[in-house]
PyMOL Python script that loads the backbone (N, CA, C, O; Angstrom):
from pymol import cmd

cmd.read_pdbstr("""\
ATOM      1  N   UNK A   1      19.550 -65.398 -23.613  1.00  0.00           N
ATOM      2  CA  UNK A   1      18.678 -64.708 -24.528  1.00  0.00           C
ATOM      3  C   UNK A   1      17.225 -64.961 -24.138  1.00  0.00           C
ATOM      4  O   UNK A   1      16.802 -66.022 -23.680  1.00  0.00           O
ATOM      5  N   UNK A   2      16.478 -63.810 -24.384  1.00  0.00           N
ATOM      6  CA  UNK A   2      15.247 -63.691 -23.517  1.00  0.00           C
ATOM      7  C   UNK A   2      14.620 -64.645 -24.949  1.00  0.00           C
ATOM      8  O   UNK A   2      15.092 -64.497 -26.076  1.00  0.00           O
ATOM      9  N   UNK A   3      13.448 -65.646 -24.614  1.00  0.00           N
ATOM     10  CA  UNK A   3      12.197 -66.263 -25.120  1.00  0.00           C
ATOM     11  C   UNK A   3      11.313 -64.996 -25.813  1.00  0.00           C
ATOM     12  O   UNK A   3      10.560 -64.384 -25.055  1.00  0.00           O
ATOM     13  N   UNK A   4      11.367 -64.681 -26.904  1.00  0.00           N
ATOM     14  CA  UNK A   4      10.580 -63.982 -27.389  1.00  0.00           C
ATOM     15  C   UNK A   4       8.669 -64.387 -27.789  1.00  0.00           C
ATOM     16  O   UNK A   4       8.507 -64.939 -28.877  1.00  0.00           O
ATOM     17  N   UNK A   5       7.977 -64.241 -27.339  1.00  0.00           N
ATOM     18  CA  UNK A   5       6.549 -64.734 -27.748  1.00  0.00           C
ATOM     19  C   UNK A   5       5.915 -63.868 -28.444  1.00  0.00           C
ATOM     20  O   UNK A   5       5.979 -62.684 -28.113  1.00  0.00           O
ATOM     21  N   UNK A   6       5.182 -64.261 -29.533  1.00  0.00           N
ATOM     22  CA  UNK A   6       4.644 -63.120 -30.501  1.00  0.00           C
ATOM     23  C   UNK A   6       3.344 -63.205 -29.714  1.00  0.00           C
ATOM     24  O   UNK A   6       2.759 -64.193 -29.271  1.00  0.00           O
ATOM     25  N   UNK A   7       2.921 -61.363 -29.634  1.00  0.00           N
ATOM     26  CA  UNK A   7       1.817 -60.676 -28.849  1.00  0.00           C
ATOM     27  C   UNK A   7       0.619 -60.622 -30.627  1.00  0.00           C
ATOM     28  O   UNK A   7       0.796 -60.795 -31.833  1.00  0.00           O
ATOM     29  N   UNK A   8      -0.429 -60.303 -29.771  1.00  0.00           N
ATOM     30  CA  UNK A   8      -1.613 -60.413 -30.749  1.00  0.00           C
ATOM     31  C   UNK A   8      -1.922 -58.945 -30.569  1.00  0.00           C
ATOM     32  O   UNK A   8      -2.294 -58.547 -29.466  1.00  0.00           O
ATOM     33  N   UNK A   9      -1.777 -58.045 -31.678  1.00  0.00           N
ATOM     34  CA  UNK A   9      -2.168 -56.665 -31.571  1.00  0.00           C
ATOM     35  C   UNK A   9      -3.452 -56.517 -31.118  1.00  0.00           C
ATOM     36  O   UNK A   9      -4.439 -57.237 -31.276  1.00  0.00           O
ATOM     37  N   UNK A  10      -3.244 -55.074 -30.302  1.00  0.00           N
ATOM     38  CA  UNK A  10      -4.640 -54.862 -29.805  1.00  0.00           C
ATOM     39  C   UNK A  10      -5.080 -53.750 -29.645  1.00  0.00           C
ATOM     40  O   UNK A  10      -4.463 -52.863 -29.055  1.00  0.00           O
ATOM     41  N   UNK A  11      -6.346 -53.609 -30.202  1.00  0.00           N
ATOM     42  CA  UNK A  11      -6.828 -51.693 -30.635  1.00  0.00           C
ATOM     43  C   UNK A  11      -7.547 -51.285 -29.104  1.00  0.00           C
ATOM     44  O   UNK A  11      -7.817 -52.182 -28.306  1.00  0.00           O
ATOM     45  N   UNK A  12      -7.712 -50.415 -28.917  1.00  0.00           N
ATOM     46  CA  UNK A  12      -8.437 -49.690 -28.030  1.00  0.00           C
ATOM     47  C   UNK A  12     -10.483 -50.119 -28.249  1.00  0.00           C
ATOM     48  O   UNK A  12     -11.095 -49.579 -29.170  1.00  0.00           O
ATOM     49  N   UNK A  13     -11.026 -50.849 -27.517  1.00  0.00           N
ATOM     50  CA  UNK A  13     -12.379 -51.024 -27.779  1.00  0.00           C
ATOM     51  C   UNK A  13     -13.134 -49.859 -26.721  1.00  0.00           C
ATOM     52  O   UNK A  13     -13.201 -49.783 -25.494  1.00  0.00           O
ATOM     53  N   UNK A  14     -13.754 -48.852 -28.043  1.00  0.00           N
ATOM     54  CA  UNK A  14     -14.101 -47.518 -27.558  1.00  0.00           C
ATOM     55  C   UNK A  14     -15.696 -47.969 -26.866  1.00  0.00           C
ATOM     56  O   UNK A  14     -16.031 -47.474 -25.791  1.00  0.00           O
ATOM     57  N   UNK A  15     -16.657 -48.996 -27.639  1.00  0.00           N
ATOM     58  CA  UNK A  15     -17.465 -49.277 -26.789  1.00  0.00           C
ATOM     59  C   UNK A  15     -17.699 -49.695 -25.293  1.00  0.00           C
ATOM     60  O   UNK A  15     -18.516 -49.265 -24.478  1.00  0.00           O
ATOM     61  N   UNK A  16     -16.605 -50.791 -25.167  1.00  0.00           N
ATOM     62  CA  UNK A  16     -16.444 -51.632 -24.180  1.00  0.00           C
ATOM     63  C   UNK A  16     -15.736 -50.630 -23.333  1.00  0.00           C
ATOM     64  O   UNK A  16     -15.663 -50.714 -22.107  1.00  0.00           O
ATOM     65  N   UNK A  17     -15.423 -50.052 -23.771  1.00  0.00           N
ATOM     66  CA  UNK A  17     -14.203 -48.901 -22.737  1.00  0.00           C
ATOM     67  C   UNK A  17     -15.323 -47.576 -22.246  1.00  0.00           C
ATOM     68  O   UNK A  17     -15.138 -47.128 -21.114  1.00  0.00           O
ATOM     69  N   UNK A  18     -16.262 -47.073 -22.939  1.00  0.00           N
ATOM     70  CA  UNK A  18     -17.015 -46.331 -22.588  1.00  0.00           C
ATOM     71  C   UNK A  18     -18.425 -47.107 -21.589  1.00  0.00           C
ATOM     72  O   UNK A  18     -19.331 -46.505 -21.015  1.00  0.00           O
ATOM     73  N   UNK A  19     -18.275 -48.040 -21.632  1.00  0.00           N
ATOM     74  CA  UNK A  19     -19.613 -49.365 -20.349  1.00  0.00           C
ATOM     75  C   UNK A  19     -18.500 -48.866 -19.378  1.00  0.00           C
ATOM     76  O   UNK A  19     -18.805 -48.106 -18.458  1.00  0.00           O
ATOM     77  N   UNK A  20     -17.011 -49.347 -19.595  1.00  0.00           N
ATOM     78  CA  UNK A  20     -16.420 -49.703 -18.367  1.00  0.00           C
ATOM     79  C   UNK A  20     -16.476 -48.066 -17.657  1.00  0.00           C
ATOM     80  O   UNK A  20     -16.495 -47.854 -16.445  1.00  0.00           O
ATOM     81  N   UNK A  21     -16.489 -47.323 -18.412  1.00  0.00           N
ATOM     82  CA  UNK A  21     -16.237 -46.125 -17.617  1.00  0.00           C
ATOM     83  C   UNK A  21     -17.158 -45.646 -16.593  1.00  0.00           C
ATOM     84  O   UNK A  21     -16.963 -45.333 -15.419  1.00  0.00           O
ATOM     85  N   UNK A  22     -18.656 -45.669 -17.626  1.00  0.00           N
ATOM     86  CA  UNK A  22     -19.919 -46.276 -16.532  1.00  0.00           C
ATOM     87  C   UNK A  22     -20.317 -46.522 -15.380  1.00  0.00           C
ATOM     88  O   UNK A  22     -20.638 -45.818 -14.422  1.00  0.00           O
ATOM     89  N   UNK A  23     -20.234 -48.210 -15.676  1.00  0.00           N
ATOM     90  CA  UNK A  23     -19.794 -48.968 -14.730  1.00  0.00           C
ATOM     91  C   UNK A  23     -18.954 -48.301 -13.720  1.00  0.00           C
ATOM     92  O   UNK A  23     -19.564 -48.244 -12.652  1.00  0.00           O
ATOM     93  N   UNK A  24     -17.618 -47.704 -13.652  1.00  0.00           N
ATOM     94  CA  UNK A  24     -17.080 -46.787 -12.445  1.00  0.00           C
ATOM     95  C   UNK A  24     -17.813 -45.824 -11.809  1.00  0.00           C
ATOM     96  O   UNK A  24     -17.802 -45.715 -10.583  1.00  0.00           O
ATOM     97  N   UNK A  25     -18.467 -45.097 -12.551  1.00  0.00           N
ATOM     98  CA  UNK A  25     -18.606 -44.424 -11.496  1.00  0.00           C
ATOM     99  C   UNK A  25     -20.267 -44.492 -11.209  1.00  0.00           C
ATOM    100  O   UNK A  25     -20.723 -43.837 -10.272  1.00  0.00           O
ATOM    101  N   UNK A  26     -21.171 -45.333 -12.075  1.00  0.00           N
ATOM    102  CA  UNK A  26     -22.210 -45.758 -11.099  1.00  0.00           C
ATOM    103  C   UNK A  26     -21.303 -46.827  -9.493  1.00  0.00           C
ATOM    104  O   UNK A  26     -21.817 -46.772  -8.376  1.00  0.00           O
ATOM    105  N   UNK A  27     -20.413 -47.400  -9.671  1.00  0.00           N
ATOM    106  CA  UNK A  27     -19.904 -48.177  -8.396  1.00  0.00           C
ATOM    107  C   UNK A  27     -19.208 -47.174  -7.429  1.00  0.00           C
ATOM    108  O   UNK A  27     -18.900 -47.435  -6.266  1.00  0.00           O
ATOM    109  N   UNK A  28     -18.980 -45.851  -8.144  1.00  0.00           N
ATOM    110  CA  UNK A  28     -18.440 -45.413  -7.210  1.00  0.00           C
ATOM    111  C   UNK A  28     -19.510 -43.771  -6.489  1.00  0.00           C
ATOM    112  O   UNK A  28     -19.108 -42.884  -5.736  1.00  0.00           O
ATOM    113  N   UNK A  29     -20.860 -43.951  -7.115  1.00  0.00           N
ATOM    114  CA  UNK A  29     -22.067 -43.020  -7.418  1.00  0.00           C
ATOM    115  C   UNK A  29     -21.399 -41.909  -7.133  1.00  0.00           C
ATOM    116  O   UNK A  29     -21.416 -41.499  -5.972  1.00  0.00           O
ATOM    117  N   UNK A  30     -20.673 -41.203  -8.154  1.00  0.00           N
ATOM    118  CA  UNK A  30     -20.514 -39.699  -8.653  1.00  0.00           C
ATOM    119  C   UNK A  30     -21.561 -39.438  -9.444  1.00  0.00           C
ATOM    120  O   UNK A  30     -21.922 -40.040 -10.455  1.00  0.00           O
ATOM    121  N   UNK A  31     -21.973 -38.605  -8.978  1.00  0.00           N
ATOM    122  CA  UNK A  31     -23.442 -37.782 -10.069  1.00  0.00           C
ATOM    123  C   UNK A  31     -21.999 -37.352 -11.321  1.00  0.00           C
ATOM    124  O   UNK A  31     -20.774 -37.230 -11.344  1.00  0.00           O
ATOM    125  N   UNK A  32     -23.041 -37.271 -12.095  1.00  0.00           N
ATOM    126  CA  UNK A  32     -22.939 -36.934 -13.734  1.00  0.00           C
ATOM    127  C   UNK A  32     -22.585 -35.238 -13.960  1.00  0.00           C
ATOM    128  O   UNK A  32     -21.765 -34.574 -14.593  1.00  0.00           O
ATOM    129  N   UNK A  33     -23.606 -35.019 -13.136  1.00  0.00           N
ATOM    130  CA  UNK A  33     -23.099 -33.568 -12.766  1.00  0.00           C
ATOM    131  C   UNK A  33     -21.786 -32.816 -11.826  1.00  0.00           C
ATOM    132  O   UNK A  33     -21.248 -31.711 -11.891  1.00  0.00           O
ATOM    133  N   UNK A  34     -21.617 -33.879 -11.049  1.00  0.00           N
ATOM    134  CA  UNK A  34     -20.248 -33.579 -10.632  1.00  0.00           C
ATOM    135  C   UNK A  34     -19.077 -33.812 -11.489  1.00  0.00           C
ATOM    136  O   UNK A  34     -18.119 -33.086 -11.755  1.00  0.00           O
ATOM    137  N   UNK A  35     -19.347 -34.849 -11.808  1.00  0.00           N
ATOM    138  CA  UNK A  35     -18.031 -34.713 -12.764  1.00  0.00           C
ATOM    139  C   UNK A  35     -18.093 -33.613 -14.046  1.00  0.00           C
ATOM    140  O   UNK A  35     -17.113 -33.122 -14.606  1.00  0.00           O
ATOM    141  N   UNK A  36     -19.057 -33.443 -14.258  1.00  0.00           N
ATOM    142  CA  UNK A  36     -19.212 -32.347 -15.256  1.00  0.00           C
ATOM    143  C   UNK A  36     -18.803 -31.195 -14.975  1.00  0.00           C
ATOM    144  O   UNK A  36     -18.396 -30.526 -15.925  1.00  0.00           O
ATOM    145  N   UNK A  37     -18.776 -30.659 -13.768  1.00  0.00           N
ATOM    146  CA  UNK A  37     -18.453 -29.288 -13.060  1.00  0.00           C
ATOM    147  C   UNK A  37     -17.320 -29.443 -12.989  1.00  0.00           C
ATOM    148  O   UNK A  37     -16.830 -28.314 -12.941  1.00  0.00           O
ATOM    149  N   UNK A  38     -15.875 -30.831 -12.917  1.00  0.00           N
ATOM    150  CA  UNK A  38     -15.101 -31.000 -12.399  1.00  0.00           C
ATOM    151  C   UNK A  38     -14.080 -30.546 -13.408  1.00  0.00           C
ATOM    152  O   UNK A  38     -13.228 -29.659 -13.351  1.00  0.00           O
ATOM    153  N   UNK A  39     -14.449 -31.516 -14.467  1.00  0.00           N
ATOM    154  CA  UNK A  39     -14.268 -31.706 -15.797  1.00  0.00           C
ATOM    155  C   UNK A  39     -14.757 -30.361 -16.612  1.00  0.00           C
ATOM    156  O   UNK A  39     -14.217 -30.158 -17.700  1.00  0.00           O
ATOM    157  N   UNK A  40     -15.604 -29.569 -16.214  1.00  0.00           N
ATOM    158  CA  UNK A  40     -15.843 -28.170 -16.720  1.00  0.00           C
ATOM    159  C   UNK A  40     -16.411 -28.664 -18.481  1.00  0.00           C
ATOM    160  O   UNK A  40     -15.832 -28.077 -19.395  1.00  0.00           O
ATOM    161  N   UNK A  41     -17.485 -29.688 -18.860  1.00  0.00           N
ATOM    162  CA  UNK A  41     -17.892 -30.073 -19.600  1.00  0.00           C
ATOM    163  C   UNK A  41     -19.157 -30.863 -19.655  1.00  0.00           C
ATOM    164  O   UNK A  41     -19.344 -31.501 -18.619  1.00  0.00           O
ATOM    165  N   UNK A  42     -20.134 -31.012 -20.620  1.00  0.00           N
ATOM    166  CA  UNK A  42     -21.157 -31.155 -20.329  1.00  0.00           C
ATOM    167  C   UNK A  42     -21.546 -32.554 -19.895  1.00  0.00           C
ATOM    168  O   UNK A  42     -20.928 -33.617 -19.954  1.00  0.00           O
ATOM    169  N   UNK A  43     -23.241 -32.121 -19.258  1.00  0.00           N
ATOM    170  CA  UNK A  43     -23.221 -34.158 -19.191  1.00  0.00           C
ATOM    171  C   UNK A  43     -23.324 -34.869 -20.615  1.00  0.00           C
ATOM    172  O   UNK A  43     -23.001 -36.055 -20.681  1.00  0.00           O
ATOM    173  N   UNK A  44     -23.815 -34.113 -21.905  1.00  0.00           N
ATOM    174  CA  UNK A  44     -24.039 -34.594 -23.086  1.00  0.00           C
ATOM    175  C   UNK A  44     -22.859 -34.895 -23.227  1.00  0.00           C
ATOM    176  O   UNK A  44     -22.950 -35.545 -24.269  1.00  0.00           O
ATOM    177  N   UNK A  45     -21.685 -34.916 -22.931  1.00  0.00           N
ATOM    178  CA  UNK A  45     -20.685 -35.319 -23.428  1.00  0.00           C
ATOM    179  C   UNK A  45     -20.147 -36.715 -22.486  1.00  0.00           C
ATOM    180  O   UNK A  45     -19.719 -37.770 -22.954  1.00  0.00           O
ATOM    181  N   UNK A  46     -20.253 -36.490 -21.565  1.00  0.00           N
ATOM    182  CA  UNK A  46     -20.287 -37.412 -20.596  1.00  0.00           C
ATOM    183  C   UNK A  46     -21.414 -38.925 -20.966  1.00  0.00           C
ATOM    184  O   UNK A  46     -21.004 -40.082 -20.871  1.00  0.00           O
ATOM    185  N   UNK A  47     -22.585 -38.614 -21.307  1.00  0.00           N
ATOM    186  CA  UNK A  47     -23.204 -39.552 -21.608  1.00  0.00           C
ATOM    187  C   UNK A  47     -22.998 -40.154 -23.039  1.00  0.00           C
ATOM    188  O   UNK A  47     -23.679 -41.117 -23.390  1.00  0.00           O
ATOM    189  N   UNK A  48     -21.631 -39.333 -24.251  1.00  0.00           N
ATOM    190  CA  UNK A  48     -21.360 -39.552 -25.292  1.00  0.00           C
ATOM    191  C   UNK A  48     -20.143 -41.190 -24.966  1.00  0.00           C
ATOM    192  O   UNK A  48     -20.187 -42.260 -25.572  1.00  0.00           O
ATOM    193  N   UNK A  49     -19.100 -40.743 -23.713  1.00  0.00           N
ATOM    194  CA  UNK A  49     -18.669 -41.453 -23.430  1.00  0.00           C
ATOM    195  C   UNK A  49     -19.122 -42.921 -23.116  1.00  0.00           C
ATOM    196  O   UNK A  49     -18.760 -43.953 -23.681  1.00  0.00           O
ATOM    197  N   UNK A  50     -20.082 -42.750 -21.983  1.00  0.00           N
ATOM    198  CA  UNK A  50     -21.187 -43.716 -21.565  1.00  0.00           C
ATOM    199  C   UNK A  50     -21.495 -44.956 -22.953  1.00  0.00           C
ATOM    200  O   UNK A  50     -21.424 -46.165 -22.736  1.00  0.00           O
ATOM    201  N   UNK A  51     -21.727 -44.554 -23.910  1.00  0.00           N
ATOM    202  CA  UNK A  51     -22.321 -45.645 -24.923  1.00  0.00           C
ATOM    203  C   UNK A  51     -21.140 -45.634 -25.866  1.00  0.00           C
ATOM    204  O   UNK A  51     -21.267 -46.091 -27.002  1.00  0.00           O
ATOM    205  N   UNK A  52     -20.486 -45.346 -25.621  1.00  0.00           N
ATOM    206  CA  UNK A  52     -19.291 -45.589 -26.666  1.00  0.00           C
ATOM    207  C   UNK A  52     -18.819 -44.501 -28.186  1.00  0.00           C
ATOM    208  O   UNK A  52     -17.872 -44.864 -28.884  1.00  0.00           O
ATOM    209  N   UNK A  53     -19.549 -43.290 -28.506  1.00  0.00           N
ATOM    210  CA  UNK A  53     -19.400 -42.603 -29.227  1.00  0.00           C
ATOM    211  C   UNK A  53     -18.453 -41.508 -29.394  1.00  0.00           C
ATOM    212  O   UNK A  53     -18.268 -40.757 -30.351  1.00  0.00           O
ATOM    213  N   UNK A  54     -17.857 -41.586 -28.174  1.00  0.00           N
ATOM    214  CA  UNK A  54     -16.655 -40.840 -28.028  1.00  0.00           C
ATOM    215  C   UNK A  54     -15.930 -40.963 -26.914  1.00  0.00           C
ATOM    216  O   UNK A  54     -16.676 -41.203 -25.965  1.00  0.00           O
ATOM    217  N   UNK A  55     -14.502 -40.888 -26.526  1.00  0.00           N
ATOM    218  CA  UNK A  55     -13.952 -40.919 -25.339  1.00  0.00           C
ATOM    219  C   UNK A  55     -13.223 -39.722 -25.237  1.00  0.00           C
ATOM    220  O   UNK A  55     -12.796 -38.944 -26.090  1.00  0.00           O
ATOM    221  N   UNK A  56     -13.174 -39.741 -24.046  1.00  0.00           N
ATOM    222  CA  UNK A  56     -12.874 -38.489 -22.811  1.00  0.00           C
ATOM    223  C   UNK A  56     -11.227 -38.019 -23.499  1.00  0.00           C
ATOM    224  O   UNK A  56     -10.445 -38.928 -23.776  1.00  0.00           O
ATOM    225  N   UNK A  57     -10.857 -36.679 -23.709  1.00  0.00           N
ATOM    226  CA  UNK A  57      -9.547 -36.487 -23.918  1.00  0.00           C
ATOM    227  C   UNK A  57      -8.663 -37.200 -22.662  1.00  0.00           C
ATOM    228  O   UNK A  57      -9.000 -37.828 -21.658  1.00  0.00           O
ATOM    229  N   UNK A  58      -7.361 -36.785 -23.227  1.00  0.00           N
ATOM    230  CA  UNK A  58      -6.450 -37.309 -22.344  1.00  0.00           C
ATOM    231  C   UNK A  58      -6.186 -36.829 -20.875  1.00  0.00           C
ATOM    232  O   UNK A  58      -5.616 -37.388 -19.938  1.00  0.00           O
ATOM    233  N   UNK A  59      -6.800 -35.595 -20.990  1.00  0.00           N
ATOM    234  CA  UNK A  59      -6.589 -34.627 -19.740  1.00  0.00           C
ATOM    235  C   UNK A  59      -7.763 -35.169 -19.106  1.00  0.00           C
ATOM    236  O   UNK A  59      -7.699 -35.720 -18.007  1.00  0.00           O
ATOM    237  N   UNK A  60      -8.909 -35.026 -19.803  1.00  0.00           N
ATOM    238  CA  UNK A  60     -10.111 -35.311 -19.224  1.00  0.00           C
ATOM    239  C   UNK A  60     -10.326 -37.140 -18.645  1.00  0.00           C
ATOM    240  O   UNK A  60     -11.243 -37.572 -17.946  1.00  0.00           O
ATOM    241  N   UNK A  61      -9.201 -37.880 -19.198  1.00  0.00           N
ATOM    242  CA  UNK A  61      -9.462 -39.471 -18.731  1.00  0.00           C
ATOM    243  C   UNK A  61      -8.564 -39.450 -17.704  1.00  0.00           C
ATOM    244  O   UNK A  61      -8.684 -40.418 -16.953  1.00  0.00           O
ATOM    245  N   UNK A  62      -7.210 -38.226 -17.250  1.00  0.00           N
ATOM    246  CA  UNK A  62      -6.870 -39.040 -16.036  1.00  0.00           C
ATOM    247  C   UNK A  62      -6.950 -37.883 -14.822  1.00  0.00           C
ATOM    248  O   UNK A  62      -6.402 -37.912 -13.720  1.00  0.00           O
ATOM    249  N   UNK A  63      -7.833 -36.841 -15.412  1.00  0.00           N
ATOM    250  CA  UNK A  63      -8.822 -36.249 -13.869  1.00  0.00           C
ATOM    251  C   UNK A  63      -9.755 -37.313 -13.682  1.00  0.00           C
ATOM    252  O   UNK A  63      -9.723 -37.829 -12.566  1.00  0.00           O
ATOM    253  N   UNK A  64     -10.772 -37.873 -14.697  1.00  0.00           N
ATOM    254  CA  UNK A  64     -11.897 -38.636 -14.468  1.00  0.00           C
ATOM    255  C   UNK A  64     -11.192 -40.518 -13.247  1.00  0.00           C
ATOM    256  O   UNK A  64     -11.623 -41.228 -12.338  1.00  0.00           O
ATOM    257  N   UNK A  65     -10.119 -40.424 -14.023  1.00  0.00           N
ATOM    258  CA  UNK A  65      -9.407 -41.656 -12.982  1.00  0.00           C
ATOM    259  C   UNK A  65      -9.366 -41.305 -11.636  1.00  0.00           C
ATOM    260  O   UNK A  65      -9.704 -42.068 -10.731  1.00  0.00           O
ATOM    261  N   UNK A  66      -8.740 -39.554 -11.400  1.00  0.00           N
ATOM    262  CA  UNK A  66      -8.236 -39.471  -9.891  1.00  0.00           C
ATOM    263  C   UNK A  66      -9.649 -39.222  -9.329  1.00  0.00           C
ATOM    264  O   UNK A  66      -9.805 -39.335  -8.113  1.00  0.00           O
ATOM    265  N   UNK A  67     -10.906 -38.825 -10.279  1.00  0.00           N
ATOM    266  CA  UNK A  67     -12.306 -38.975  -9.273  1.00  0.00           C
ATOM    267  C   UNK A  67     -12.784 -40.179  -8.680  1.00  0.00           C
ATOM    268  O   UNK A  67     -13.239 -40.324  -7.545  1.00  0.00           O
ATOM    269  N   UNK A  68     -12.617 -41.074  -9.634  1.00  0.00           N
ATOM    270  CA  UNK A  68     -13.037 -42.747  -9.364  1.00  0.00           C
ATOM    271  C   UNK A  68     -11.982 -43.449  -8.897  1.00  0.00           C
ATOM    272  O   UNK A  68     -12.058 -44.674  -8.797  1.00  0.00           O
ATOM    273  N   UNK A  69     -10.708 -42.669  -8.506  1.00  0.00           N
ATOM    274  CA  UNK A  69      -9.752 -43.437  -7.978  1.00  0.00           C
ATOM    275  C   UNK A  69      -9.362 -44.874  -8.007  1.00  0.00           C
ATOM    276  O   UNK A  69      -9.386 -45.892  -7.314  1.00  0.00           O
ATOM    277  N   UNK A  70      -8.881 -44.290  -9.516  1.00  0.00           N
ATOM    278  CA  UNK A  70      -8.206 -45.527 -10.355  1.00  0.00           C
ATOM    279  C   UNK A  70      -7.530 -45.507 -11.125  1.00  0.00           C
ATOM    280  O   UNK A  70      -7.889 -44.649 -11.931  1.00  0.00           O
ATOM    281  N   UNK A  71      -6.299 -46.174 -11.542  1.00  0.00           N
ATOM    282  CA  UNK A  71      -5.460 -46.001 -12.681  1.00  0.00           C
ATOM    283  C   UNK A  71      -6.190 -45.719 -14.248  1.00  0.00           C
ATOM    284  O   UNK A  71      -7.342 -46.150 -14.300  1.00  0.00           O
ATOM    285  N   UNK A  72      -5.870 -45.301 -15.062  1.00  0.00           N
ATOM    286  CA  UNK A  72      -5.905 -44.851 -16.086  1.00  0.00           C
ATOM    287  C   UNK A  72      -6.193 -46.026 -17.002  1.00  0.00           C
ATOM    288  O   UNK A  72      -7.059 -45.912 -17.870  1.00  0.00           O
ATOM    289  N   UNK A  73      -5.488 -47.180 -16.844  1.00  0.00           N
ATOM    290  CA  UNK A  73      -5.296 -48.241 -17.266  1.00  0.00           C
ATOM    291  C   UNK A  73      -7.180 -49.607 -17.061  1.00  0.00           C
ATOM    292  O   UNK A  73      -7.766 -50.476 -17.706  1.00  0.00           O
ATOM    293  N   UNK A  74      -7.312 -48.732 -15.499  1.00  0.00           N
ATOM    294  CA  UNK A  74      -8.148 -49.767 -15.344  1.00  0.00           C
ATOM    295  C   UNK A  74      -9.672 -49.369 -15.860  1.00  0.00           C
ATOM    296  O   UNK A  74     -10.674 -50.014 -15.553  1.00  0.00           O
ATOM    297  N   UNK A  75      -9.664 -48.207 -16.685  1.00  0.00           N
ATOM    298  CA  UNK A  75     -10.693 -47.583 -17.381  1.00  0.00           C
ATOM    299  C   UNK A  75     -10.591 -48.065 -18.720  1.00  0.00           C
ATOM    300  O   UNK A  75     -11.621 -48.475 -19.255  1.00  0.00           O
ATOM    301  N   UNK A  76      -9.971 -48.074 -19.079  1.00  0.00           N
ATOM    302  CA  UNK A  76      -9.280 -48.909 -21.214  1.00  0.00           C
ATOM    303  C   UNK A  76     -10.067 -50.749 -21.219  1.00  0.00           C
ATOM    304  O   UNK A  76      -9.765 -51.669 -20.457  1.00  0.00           O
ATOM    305  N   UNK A  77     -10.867 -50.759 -22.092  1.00  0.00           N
ATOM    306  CA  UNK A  77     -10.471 -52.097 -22.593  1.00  0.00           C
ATOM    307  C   UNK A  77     -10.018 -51.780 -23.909  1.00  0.00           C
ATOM    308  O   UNK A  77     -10.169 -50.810 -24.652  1.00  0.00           O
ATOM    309  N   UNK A  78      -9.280 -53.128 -24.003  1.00  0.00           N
ATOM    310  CA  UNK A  78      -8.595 -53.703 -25.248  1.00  0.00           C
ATOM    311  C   UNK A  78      -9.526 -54.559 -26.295  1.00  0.00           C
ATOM    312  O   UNK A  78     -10.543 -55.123 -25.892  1.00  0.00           O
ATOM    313  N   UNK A  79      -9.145 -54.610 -27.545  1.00  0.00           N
ATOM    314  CA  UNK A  79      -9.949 -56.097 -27.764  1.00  0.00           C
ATOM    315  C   UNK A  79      -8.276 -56.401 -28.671  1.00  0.00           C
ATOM    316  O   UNK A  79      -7.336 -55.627 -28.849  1.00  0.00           O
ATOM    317  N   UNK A  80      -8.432 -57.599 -29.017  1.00  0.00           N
ATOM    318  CA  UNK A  80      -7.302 -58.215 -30.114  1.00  0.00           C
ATOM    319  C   UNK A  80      -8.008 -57.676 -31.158  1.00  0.00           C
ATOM    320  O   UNK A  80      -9.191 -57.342 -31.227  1.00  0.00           O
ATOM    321  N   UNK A  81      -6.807 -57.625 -32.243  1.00  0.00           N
ATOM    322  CA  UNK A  81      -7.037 -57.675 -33.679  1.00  0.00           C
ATOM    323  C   UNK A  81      -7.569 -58.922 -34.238  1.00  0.00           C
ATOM    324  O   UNK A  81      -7.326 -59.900 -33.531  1.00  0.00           O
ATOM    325  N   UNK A  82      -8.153 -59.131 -35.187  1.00  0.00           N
ATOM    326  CA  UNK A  82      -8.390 -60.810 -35.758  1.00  0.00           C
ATOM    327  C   UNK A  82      -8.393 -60.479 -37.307  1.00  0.00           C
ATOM    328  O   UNK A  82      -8.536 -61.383 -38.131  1.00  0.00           O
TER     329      UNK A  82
END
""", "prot")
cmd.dss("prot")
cmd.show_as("cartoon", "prot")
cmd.util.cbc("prot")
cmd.orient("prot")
């Protein structure tokens, strides 16, 4: 019988997740405008992401992955519940 360990729930942190997104693709310098043309959406929305006020649909977070060539996963932070 498998060792069960109780996990600490954990929400999606839309701030910290919109830096990290950032952070990608200044490291990977895609203009703002390219992805906007790519994504067929504005940079105002793009820079909504940027500070945390909104995140990218689902369609729109894993084209934005295959631009910055990266899992889907490595764009998300988490935080715990407390």
């Amino acid at each position: 019988m498998r060792d069960k360990k109780k996990r600490t729930p954990e929400i999606l942190d839309v701030v910290a997740t919109g830096r990290r997104i950032k952070a990608l693709v200044d490291e990977k310098r895609i203009a703002i405008s390219d992805i906007g043309k790519t994504l067929n959406i504005s940079p105002q929305a793009i820079y909504k992401w940027s500070t945390g006020k909104n995140l990218p649909t689902i369609r729109n977070m894993f084209l934005l992955s295959k631009m910055l060539k990266v899992d889907v996963d490595d764009m998300l932070v988490a935080k715990e519940l407390t």
